[in-house]
BALOLUM-725185 format. One line per 4 residues: number of its first residue (from 1); their letters; for each residue x, y, z of N, C-alpha, C. Coordinates in nm, 2 decimals. Example, Ala and Ser with C-alpha at 12.3 -4.5 7.8 and 13.67 -1.06 7.14 Angstrom:
BEGIN
1> as> 1.32/-0.57/0.78/1.23/-0.45/0.78/1.32/-0.33/0.78 ~ 1.28/-0.22/0.71/1.37/-0.11/0.71/1.29/0.00/0.79
END
This chain:
BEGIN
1> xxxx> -8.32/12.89/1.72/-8.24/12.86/1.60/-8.28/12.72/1.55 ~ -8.31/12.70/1.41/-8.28/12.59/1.33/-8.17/12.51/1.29 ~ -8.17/12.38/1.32/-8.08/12.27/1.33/-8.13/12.19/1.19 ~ -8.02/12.11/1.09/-8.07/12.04/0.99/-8.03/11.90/1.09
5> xxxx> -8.16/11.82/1.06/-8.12/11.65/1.10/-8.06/11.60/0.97 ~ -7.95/11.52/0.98/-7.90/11.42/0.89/-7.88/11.29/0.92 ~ -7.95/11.19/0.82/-7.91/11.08/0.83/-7.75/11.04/0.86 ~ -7.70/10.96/0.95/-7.57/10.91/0.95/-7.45/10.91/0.84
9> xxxx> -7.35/11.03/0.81/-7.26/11.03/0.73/-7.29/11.13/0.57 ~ -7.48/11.15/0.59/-7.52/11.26/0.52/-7.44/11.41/0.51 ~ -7.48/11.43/0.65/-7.40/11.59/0.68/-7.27/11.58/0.62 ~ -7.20/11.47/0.62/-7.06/11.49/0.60/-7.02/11.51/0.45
13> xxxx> -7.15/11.40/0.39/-7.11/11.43/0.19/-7.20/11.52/0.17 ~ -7.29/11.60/0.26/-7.33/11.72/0.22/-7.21/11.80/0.18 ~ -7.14/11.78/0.28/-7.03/11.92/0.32/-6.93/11.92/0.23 ~ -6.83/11.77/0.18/-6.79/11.71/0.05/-6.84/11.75/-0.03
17> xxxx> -6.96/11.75/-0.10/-6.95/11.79/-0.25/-6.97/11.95/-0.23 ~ -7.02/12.05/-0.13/-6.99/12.21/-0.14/-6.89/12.21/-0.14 ~ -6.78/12.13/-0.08/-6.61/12.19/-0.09/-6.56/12.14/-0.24 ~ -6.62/12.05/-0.26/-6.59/12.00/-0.42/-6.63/12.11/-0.55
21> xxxx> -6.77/12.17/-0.55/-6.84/12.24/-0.64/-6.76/12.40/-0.59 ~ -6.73/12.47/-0.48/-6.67/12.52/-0.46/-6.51/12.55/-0.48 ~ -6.44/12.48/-0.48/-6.33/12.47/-0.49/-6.22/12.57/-0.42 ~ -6.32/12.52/-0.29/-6.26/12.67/-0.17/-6.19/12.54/-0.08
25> xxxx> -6.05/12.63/0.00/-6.04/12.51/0.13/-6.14/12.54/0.23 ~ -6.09/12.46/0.33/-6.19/12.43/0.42/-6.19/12.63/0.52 ~ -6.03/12.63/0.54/-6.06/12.75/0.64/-6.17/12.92/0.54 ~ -6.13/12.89/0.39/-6.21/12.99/0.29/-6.33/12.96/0.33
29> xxxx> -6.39/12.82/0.32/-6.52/12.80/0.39/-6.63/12.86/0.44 ~ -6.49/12.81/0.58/-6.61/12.86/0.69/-6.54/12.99/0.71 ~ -6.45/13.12/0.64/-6.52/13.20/0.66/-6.61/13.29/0.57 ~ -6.65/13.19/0.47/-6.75/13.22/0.39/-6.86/13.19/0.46
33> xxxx> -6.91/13.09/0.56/-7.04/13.10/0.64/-7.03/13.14/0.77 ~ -6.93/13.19/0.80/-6.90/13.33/0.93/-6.90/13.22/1.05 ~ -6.77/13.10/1.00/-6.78/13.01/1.15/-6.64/12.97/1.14 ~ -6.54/12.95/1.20/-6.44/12.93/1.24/-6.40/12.79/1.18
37> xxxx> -6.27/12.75/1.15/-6.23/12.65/1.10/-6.29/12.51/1.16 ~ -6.22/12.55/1.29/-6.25/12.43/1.35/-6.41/12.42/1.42 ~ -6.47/12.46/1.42/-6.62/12.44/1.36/-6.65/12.38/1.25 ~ -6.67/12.39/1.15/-6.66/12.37/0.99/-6.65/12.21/1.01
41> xxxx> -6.53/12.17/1.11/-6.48/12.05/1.06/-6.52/11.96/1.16 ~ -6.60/12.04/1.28/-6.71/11.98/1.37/-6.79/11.93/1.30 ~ -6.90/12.02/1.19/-6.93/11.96/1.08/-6.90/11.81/1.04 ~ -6.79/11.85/0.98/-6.76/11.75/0.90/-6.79/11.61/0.96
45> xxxx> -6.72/11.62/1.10/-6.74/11.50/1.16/-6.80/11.43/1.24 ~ -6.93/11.56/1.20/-7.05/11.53/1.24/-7.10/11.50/1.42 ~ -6.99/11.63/1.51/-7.02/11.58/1.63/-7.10/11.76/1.63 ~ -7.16/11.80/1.56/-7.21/11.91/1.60/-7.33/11.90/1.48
49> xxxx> -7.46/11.96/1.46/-7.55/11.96/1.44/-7.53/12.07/1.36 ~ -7.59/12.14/1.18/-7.54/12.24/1.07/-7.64/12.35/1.11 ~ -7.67/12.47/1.14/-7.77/12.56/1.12/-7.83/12.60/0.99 ~ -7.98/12.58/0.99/-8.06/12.60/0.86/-8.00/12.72/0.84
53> xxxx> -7.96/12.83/0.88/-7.87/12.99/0.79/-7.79/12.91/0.74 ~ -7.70/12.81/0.78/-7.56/12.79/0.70/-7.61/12.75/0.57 ~ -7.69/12.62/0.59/-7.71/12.53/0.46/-7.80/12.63/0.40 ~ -7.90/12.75/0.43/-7.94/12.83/0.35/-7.86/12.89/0.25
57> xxxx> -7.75/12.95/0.31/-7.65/12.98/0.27/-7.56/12.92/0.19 ~ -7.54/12.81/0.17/-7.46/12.73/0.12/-7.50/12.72/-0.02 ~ -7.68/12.68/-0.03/-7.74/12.59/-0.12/-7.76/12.75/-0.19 ~ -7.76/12.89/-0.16/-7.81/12.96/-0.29/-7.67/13.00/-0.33
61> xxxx> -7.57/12.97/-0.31/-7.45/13.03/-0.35/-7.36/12.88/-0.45 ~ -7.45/12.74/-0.43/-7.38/12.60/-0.47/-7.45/12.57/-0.51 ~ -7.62/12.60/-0.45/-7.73/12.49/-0.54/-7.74/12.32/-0.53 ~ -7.66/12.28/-0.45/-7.64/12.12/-0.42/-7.77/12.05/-0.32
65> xxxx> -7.83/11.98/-0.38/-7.94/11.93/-0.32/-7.93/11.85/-0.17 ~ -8.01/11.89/-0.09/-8.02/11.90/0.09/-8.08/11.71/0.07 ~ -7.99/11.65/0.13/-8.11/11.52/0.20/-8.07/11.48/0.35 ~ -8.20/11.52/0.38/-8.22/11.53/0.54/-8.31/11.46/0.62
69> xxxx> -8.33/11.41/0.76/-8.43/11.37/0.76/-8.55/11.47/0.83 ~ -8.54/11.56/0.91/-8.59/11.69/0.97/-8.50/11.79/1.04 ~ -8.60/11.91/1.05/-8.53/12.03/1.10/-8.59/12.06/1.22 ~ -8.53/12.03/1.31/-8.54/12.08/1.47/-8.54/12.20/1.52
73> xxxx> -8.61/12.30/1.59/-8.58/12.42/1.61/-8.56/12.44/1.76 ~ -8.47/12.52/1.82/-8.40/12.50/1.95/-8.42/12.62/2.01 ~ -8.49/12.65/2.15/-8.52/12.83/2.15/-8.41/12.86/2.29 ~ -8.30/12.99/2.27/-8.23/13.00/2.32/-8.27/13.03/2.50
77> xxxx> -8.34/12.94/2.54/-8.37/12.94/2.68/-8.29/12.91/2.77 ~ -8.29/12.92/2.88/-8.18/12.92/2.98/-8.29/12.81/3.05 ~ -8.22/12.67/3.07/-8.27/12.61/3.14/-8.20/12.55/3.32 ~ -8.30/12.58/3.38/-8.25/12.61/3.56/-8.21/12.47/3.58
81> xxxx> -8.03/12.46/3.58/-8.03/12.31/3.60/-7.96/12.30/3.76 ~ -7.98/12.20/3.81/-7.92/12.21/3.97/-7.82/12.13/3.91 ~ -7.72/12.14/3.92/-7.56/12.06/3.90/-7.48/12.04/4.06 ~ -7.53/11.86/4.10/-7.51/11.84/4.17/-7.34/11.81/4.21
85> xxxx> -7.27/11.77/4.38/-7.19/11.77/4.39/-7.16/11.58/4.32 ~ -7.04/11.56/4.36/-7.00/11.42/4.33/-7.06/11.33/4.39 ~ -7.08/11.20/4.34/-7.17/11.13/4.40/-7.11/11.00/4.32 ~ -7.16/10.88/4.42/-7.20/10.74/4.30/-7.27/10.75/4.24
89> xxxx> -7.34/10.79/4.23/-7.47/10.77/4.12/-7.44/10.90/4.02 ~ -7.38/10.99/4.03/-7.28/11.08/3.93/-7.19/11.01/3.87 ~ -7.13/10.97/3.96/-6.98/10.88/3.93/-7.02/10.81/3.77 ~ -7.13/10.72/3.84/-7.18/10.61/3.73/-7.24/10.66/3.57
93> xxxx> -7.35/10.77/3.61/-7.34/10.87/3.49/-7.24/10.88/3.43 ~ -7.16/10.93/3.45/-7.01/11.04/3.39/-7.00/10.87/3.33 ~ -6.95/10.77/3.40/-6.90/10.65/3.32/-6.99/10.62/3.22 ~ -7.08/10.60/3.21/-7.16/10.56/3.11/-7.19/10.70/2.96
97> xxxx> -7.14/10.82/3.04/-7.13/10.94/2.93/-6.96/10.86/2.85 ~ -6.86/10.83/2.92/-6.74/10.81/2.85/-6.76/10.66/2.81 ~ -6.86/10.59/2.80/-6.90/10.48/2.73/-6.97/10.51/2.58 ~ -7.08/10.52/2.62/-7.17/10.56/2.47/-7.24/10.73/2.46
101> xxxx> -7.18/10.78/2.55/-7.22/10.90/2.56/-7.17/10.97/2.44 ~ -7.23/11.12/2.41/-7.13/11.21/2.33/-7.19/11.35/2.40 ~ -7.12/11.49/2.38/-7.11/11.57/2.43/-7.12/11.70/2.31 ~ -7.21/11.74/2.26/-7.19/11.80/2.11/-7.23/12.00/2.20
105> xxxx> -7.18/12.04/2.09/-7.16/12.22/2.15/-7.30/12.27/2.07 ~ -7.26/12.24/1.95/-7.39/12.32/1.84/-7.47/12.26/1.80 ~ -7.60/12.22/1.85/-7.68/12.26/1.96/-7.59/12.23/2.04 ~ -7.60/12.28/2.22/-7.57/12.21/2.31/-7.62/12.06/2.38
109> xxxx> -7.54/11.94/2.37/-7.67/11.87/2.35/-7.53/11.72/2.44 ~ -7.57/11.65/2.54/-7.59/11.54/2.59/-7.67/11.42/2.54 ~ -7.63/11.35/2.48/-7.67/11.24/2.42/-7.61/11.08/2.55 ~ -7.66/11.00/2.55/-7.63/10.84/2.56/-7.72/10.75/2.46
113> xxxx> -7.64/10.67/2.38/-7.72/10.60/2.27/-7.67/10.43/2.26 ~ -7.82/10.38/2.28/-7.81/10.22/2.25/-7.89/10.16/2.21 ~ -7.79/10.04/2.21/-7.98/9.95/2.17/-8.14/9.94/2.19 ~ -8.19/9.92/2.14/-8.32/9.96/2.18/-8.38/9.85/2.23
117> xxxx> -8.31/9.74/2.19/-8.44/9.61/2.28/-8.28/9.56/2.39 ~ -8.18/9.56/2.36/-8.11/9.50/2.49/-8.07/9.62/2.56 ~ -8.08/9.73/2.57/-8.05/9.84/2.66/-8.14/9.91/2.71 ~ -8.25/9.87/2.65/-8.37/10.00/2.70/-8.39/10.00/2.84
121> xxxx> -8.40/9.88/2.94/-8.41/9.95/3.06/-8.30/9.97/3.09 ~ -8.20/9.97/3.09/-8.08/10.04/3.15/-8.08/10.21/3.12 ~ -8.09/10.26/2.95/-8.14/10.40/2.96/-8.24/10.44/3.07 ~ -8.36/10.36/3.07/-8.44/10.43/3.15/-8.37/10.42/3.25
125> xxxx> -8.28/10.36/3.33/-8.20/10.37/3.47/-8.13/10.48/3.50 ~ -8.03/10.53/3.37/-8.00/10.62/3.34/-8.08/10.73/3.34 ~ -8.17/10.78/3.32/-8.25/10.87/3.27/-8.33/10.91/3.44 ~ -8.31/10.79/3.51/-8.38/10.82/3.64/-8.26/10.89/3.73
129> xxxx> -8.12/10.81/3.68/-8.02/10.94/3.76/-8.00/11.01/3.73 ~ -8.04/11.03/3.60/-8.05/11.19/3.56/-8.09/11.34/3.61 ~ -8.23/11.25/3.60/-8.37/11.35/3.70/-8.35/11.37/3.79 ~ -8.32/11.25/3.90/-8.27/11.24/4.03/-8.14/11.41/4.06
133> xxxx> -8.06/11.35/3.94/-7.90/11.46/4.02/-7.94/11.57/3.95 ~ -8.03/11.60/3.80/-8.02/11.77/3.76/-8.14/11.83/3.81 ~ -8.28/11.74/3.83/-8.37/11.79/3.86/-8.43/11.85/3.74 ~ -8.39/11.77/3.64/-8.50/11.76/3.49/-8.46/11.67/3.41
137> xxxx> -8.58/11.63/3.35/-8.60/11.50/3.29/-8.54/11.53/3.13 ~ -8.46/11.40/3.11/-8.43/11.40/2.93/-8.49/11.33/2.87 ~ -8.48/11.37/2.78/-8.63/11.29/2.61/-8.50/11.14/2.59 ~ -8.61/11.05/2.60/-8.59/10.91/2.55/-8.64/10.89/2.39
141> xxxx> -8.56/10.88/2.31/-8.59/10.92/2.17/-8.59/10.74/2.05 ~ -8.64/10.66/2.03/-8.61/10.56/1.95/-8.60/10.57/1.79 ~ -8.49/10.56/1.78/-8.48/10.52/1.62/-8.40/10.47/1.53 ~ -8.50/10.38/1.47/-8.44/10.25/1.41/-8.43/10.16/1.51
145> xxxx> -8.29/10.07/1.53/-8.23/10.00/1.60/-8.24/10.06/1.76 ~ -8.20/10.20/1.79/-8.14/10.27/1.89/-8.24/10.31/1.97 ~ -8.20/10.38/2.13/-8.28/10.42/2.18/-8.12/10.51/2.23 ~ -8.21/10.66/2.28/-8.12/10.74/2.28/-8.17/10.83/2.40
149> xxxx> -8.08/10.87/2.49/-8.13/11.00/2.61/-8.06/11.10/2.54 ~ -8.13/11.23/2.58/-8.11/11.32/2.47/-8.15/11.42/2.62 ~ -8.08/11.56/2.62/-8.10/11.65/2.69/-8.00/11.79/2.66 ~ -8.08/11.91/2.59/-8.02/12.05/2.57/-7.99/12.06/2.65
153> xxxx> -7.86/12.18/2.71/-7.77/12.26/2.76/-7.64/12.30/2.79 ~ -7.63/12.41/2.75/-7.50/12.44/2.74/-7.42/12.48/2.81 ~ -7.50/12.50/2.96/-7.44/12.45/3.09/-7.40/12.35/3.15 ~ -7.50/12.29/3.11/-7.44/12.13/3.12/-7.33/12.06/3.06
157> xxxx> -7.35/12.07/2.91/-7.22/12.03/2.87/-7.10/12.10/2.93 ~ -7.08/12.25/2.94/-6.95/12.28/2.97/-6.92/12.24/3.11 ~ -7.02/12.25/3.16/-6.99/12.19/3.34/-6.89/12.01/3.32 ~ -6.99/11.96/3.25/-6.91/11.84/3.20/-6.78/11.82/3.15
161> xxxx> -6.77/11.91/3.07/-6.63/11.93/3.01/-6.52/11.95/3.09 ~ -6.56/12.09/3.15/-6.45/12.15/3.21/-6.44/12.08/3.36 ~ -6.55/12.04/3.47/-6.51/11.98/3.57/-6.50/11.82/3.56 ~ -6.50/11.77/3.49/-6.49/11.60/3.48/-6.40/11.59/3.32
165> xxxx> -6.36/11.68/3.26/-6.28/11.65/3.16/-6.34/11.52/3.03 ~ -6.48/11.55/3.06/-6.54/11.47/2.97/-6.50/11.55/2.79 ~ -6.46/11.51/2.70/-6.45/11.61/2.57/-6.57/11.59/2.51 ~ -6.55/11.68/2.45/-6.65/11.78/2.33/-6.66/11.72/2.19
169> xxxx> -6.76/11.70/2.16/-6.72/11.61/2.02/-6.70/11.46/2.00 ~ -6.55/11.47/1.94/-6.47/11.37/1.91/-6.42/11.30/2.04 ~ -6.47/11.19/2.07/-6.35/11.14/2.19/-6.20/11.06/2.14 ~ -6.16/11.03/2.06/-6.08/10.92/2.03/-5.96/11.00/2.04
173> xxxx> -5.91/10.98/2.14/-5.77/11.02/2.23/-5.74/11.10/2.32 ~ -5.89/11.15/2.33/-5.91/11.26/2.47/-5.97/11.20/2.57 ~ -6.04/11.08/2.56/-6.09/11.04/2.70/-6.01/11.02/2.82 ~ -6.02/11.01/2.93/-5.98/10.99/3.01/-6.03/10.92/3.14
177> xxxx> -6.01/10.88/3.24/-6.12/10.86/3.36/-6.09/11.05/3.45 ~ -6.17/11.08/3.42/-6.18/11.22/3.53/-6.11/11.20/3.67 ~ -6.00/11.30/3.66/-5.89/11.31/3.80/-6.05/11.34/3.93 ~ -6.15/11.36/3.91/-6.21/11.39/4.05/-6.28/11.23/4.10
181> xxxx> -6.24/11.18/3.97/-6.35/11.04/4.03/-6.23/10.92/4.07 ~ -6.10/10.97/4.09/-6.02/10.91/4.07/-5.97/10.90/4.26 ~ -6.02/11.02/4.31/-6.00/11.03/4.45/-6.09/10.97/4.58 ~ -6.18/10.87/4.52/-6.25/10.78/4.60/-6.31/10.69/4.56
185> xxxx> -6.22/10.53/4.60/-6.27/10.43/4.55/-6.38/10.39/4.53 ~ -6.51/10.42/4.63/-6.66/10.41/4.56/-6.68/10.53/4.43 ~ -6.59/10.61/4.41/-6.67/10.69/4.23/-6.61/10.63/4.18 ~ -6.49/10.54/4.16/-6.39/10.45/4.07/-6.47/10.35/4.04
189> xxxx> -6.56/10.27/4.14/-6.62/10.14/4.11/-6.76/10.18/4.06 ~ -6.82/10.31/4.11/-6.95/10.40/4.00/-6.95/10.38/3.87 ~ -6.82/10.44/3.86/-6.76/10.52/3.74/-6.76/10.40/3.58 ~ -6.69/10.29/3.70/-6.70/10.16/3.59/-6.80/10.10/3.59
193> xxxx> -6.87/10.06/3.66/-6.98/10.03/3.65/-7.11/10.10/3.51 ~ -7.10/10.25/3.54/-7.12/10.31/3.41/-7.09/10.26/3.31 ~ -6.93/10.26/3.27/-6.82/10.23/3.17/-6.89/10.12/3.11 ~ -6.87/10.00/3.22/-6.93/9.86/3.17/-7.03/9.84/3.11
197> xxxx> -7.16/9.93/3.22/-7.34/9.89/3.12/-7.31/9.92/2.98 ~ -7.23/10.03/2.92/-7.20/10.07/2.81/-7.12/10.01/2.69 ~ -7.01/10.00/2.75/-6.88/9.97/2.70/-6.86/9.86/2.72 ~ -6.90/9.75/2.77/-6.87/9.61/2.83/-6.94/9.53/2.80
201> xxxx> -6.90/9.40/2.85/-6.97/9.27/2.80/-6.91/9.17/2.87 ~ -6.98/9.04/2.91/-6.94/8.95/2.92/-6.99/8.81/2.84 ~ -6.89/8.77/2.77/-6.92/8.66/2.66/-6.86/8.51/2.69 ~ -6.88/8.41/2.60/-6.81/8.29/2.63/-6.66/8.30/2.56
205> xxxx> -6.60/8.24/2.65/-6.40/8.20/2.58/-6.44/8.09/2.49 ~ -6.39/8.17/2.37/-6.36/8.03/2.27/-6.30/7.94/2.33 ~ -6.24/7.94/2.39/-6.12/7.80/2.38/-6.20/7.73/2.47 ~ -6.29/7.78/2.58/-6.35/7.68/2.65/-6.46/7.69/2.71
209> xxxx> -6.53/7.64/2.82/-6.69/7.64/2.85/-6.67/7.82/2.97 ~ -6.55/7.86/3.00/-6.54/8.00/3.05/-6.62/8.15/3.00 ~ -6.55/8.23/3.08/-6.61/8.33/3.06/-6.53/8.45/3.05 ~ -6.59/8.54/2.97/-6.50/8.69/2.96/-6.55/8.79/3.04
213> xxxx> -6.48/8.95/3.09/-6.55/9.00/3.10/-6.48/9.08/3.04 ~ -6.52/9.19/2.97/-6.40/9.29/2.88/-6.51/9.41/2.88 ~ -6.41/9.53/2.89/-6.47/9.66/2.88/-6.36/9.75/2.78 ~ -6.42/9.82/2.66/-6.36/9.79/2.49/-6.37/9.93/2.47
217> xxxx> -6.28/9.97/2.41/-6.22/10.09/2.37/-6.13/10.10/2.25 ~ -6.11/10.14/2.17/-6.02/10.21/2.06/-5.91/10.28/2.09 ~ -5.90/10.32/2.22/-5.83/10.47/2.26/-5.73/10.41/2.34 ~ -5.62/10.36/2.32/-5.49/10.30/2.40/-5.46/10.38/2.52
221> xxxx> -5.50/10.52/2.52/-5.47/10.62/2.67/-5.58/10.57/2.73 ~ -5.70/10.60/2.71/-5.83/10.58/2.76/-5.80/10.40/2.78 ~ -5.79/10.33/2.72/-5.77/10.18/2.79/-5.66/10.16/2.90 ~ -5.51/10.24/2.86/-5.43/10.23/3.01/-5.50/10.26/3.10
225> xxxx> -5.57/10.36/3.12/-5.67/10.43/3.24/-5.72/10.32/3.31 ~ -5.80/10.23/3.23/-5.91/10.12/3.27/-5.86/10.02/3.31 ~ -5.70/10.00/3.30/-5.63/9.89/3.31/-5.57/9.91/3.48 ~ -5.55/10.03/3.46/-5.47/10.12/3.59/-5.57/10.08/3.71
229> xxxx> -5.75/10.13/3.69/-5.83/10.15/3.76/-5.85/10.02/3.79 ~ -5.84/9.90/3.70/-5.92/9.74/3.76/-5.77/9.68/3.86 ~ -5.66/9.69/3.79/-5.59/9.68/3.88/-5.55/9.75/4.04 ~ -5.58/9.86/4.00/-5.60/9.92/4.15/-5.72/9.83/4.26
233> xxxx> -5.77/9.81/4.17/-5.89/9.74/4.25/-5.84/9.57/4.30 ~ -5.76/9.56/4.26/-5.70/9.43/4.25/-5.77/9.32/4.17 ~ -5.79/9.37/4.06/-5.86/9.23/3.95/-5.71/9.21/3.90 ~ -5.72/9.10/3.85/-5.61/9.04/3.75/-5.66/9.03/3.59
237> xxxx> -5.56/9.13/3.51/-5.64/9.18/3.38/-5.57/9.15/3.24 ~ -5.59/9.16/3.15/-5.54/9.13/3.03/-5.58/9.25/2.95 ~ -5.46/9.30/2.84/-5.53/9.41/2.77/-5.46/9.38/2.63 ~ -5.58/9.35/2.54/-5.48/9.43/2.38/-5.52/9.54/2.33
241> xxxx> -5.51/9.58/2.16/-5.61/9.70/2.13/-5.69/9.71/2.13 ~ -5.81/9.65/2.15/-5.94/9.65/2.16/-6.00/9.68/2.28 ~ -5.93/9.64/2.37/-5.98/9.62/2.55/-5.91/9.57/2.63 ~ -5.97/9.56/2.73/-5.93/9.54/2.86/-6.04/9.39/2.93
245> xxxx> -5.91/9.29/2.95/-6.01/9.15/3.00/-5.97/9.07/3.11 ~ -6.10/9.04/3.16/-6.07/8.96/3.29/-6.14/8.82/3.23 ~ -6.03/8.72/3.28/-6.09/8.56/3.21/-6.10/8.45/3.35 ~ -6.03/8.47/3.48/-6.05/8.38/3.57/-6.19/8.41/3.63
249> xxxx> -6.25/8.30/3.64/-6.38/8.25/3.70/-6.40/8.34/3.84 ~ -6.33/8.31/3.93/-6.27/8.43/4.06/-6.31/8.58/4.04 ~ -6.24/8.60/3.93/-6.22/8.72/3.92/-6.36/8.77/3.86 ~ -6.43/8.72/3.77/-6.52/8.76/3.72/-6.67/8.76/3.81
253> xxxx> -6.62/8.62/3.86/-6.77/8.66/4.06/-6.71/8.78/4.15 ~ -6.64/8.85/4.14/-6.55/8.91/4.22/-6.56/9.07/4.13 ~ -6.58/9.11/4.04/-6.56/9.18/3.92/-6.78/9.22/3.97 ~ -6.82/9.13/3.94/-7.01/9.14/3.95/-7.08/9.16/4.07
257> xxxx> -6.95/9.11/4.21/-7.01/9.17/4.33/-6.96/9.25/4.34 ~ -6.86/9.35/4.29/-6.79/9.44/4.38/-6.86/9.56/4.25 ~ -6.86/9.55/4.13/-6.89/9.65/4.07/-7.00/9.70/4.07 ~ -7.15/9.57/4.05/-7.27/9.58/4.05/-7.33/9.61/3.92
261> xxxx> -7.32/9.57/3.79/-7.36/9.66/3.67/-7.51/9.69/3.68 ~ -7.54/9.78/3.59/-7.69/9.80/3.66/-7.79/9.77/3.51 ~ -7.70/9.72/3.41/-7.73/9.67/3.27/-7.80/9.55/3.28 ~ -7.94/9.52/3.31/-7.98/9.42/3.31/-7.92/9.28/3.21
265> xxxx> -7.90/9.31/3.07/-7.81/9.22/2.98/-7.71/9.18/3.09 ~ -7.64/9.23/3.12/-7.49/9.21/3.18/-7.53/9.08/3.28 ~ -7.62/9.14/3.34/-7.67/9.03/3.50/-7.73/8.91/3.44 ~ -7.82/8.89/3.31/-7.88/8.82/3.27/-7.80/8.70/3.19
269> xxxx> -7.71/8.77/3.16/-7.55/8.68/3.09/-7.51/8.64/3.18 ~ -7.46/8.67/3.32/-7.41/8.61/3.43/-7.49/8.56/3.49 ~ -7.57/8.57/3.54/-7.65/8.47/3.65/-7.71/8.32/3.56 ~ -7.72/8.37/3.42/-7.73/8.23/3.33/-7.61/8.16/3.32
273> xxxx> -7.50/8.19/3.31/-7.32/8.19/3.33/-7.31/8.10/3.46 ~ -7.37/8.13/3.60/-7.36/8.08/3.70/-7.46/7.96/3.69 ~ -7.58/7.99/3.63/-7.65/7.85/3.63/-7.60/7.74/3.54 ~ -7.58/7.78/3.39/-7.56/7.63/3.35/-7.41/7.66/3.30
277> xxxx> -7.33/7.75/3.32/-7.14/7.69/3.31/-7.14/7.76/3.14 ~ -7.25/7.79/3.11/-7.21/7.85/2.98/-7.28/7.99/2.94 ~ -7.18/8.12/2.90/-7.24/8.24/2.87/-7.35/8.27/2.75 ~ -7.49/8.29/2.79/-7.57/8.30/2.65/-7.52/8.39/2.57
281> xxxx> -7.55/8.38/2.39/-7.52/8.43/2.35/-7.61/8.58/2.30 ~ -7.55/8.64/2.26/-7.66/8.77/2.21/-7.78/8.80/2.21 ~ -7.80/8.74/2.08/-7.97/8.68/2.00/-8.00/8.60/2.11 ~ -7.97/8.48/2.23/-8.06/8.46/2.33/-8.11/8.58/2.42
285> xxxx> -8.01/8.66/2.45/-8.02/8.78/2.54/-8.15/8.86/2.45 ~ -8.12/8.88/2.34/-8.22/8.97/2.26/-8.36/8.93/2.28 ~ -8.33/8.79/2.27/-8.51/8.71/2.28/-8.52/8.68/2.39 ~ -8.49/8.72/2.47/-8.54/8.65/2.63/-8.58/8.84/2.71
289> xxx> -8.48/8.90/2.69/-8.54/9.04/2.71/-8.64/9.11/2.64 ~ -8.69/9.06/2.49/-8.80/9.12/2.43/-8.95/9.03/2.44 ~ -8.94/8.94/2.55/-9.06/8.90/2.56/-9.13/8.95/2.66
END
C-alpha cells in the first residue's frame, strides 16, 4: 500500500480545505472514503499516515491541489519479530518510546525522533537495543534538524500498546509509566533513564551558580507518575506544569549515579557541571559534540 508524506501540519490543511470545499462533517467524510470517524481524525492529527486511494479519492471528487513531500510504499509482509521478555534494557526503551517516541497504526510504524547533532549517538544507542531485544534492525532516517529511528510493524506496535500501555497516536493524557515496569525497581530506574535521555535535561538555576535536573511533560497524570516514581526512589522533587525538578546538588550526584543516563549531552552537561560549578549551556553542548 501507498502512504502520502506530508510536510509538518500539511496533511492537516490538506484535510481542512476538503472539509471546507465539501461541506460534509467529518463523520459524512470518512464514510465517504470507507474509514471510520475516528480514523479520519487520526488524520487530522496527523498521528497516522493518508493512503494514496484516499487522497486519490478525495482530489477527483474536490480537485484541491496535493502538497507533499513523497509517497512511500509499504508491502503487507509479516515481519518475524522476537518480542522479548522484560528487561532493563526494555525497561529503558519503553522509557524513551514515552519520551519522544510515537506509536502510529496507519502505517504501523514505531518512531523515536531528535535532534540530529545533540542526540545522534544516543539514537544510535537506542537503535542497538533495539536489534539487541527484536532481533531487527530500524532505519535511522535524518531530516532537516532531526534524526529519527523508524521501524514497520503491526505487531510490534500492538504488543506495545496492549502489554506496556504505551498509546497509539496522540499521547497527551494517556501516558502513563506501564504497571509492569512498575514491579521492579531496576525497570523503574531503566525506565527513567529512557524518560530522561529524551524528556530531560539538566540546566543552570537562574538564581544561582546551581543546577537543575527536570524531566518535562505537558500531561499532569503522566507527570504525577514521574513525581510518584523519583520519590519512591527517594529524590527530593519539585513539580509544576511543565515538569518535574530536582535542584539540591546531593540529589542531582545522587539522581546521575543511581540512574545512569545514557544521553551523552546529559553526561557532558554534568561532568562539565562537576568540573567548573557551572552548567554549559546548549549551543556549547551543540559545538563541542559536533566537532
Amino acid at each position: 500500500m501507498e502512504f502520502i508524506i506530508f510536510e509538518k501540519g500539511k496533511q492537516r490543511e490538506y484535510l481542512l480545505k476538503i472539509k471546507e470545499k465539501s461541506q460534509l462533517s467529518w463523520p459524512k467524510l470518512a464514510k465517504l472514503i470507507g474509514k471510520s470517524r475516528s480514523t479520519i481524525l487520526t488524520y487530522l492529527r496527523e498521528d497516522c499516515k493518508v493512503p494514496m486511494k484516499v487522497i486519490d479519492k478525495l482530489n477527483s471528487k474536490y480537485d484541491i491541489k496535493v502538497e507533499y513531500e513523497k509517497v512511500i510504499s509499504l508491502k503487507n509482509t509479516k515481519k518475524e519479530i522476537k518480542f522479548p521478555k522484560l528487561s532493563n534494557k526494555f525497561a529503558e526503551l519503553i522509557g524513551a518510546i514515552a519520551g519522544d517516541g510515537h506509536l502510529h497504526l496507519y502505517p504501523a510504524e514505531l518512531s523515536i525522533t531528535c535532534h540530529k547533532d545533540l542526540d545522534r549517538e544516543h539514537v544510535y544507542h537506542l537503535s542497538k537495543i533495539f536489534e539487541n531485544l527484536f532481533n531487527q534492525k530500524p532505519k535511522i532516517l535524518f531530516q532537516r534538524n532531526i534524526i529519527k529511528l523508524r521501524f514497520y510493524s503491526k505487531e510490534l506496535v500492538n504488543k506495545l500498546n496492549q502489554e506496556y500501555e504505551l498509546p497509539i497516536g496522540r499521547k497527551m493524557n494517556r501516558l502513563r509509566i506501564p504497571s509492569k515496569i512498575l514491579i521492579k525497581q531496576s525497570y523503574l530506574i531503566s525506565f527513567i533513564r529512557g524518560l530522561f535521555d529524551t524528556d530531560g535535561t539538566i540546566n543552570r538555576h537562574h538564581k544561582n551558580s546551581g543546577a537543575i535536573v527536570e524531566i518535562s511533560s505537558r500531561d499532569p497524570i503522566f507527570l504525577k507518575d514521574i513525581n510518584k516514581a523519583l520519590i519512591s526512589l527517594n529524590f527530593r522533587t519539585s513539580v509544576n506544569y511543565k515538569g518535574v525538578k530536582i535542584y539540591a546538588k546531593s540529589e542531582i550526584d545522587r539522581f546521575f549515579k543511581l540512574i545512569k543516563p545514557s544521553n551523552p549531552k546529559h553526561n557532558l552537561k554534568y561532568t562539565t557541571f562537576k568540573r567548573t560549578k557551572l552548567v554549559p549551556s546548549t549551543r556549547e553542548i551543540h559545538k563541542a559534540l559536533i566537532v
